[in-house]
C-alpha positions as CSV (number, residue, x, y, z in Angstrom):
1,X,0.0,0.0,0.0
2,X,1.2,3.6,-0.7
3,X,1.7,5.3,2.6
4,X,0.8,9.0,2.8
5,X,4.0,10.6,2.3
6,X,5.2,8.6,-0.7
7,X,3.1,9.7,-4.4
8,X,1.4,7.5,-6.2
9,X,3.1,6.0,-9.2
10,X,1.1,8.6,-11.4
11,X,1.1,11.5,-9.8
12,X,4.0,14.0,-10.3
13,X,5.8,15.9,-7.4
14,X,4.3,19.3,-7.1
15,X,7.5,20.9,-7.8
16,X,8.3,18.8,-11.6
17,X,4.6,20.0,-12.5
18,X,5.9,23.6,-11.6
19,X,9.1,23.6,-13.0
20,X,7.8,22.6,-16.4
21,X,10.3,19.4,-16.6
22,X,7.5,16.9,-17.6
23,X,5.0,17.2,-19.5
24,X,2.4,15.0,-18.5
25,X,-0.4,15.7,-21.1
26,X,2.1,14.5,-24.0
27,X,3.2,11.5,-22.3
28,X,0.0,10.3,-22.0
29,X,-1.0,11.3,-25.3
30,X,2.3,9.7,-27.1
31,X,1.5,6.4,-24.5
32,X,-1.9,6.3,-26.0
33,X,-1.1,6.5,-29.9
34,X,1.6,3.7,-28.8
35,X,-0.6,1.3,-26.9
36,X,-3.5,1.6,-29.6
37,X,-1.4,1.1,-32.6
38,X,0.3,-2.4,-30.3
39,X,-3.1,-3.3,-29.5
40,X,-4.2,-3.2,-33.5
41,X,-1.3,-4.8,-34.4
42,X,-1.9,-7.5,-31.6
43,X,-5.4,-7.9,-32.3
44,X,-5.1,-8.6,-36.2
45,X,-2.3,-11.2,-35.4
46,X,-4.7,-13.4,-33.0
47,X,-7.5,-12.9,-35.4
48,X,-5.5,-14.2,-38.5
49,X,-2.7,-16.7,-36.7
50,X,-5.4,-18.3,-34.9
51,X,-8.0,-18.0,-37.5
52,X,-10.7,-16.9,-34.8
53,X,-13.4,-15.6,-36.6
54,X,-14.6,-13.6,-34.2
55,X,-13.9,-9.9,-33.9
56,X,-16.8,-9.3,-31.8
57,X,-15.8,-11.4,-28.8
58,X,-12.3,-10.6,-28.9
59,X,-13.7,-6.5,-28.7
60,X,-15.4,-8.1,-25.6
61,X,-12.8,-9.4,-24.1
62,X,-10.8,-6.8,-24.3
63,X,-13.5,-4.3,-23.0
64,X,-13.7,-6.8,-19.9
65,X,-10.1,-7.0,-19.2
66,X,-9.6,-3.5,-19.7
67,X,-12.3,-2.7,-17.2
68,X,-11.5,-5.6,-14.4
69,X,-7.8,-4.5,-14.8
70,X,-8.7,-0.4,-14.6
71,X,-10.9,-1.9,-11.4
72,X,-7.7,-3.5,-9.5
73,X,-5.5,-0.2,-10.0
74,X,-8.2,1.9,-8.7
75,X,-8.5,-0.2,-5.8
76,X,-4.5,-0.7,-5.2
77,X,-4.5,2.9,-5.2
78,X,-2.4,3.7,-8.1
79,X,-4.8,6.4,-9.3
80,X,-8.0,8.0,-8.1
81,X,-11.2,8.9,-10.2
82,X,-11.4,11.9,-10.7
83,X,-15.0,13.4,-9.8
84,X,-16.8,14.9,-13.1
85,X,-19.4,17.0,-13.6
86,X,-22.4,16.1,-15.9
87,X,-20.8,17.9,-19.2
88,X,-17.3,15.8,-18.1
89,X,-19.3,12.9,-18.3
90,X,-20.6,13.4,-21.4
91,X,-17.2,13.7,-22.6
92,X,-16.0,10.4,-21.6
93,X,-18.9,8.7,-22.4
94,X,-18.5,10.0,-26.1
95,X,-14.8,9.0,-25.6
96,X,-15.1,5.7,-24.4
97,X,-17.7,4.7,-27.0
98,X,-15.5,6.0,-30.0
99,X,-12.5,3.9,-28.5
100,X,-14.4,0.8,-28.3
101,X,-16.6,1.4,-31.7
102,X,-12.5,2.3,-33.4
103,X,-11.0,-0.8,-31.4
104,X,-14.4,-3.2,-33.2
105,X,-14.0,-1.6,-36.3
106,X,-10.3,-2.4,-36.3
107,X,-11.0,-6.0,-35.4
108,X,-14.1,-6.9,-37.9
109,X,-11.7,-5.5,-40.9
């Protein structure tokens, strides 16, 4: 467990966030293009290596481990929901439906 005076392993120092030396937004950003382009790239060789035909439940079972895995951090404590308004949301609802629908689309082609 992460004890009060140590950060958790996503949260910068208040002094680096200051000081301008990192970045976060573009890390996570450049992470993001990164993991999505691996998980395409992963996902079309299961789906023609293995000839499973079917895109569908692989999308599912990605959703699900993404989720039960997302679950476990937040309950480790490595990160903390952040609390959103109704507009927020919105936003990530939109968000995490274009993901998913790009991440299906990806697998069915």
């Amino acid at each position: 467990m992460i004890g009060k005076d140590r950060l958790h392993p996503l949260q910068l120092s208040a002094g680096a966030a200051r000081s301008g030396k990192v970045d976060t937004s573009y890390s996570w950003l450049a992470m993001y293009f990164f993991l999505n382009l691996a998980l395409t790239i992963y996902n079309k060789a299961i789906l023609s290596t293995f000839q499973f035909g079917f895109p569908w439940t692989l999308t599912g079972i990605h959703t699900l481990c993404s989720g039960v895995g997302s679950y476990i951090m937040g309950r480790m404590g490595y990160f903390t929901p952040a609390q959103l308004g109704e507009h927020e949301n919105m936003v990530m609802l939109m968000f995490s439906f274009l993901y998913t629908l790009n991440i299906a689309i990806s697998n069915v082609s």
